[in-house]
N, C-alpha and C positions, 0 to 999 in steps of 0.2 A: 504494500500500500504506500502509496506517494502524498504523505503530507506535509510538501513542502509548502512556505509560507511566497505568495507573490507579495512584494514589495515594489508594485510598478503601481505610478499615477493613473488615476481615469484619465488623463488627457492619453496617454500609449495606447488606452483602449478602443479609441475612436475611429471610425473609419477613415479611409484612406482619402473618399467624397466630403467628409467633414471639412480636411485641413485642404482641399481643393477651392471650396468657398470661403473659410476664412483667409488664404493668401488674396485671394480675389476679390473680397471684398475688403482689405488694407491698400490692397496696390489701386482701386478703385478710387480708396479716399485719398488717397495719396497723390494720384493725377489729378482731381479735383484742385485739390491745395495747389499745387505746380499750376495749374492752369490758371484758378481764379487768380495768381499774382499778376500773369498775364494779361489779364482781360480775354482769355479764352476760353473754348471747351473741348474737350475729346472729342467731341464731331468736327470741329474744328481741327483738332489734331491730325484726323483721319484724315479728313478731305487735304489736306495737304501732301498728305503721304502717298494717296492717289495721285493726283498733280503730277507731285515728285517723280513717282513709279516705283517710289521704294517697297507702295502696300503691293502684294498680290493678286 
């Protein structure tokens, strides 16, 4: 019988989808910030990356 003790945080336990939408929605707010110093927005961003040709 295996009674060993786990010592890992609930945050280890989480799904792998979990920390998909927490990075996502940091880097979300994050260009936000970046942008409003700007006077712009990530669709603004895009569209210029289109322009560019750098978007795909």
């Amino acid at each position: 019988m295996n009674t060993t003790t786990d010592n890992t945080s609930d945050n280890s336990s989480r799904p792998f989808g979990y920390w998909l939408k927490a990075v996502d929605r940091l880097m979300a707010q994050e260009f936000a910030t970046a942008f409003a110093a700007e006077g712009a927005t990530r669709r603004d961003w895009r569209s210029l990356n289109v322009v560019d040709g750098s978007a795909p």
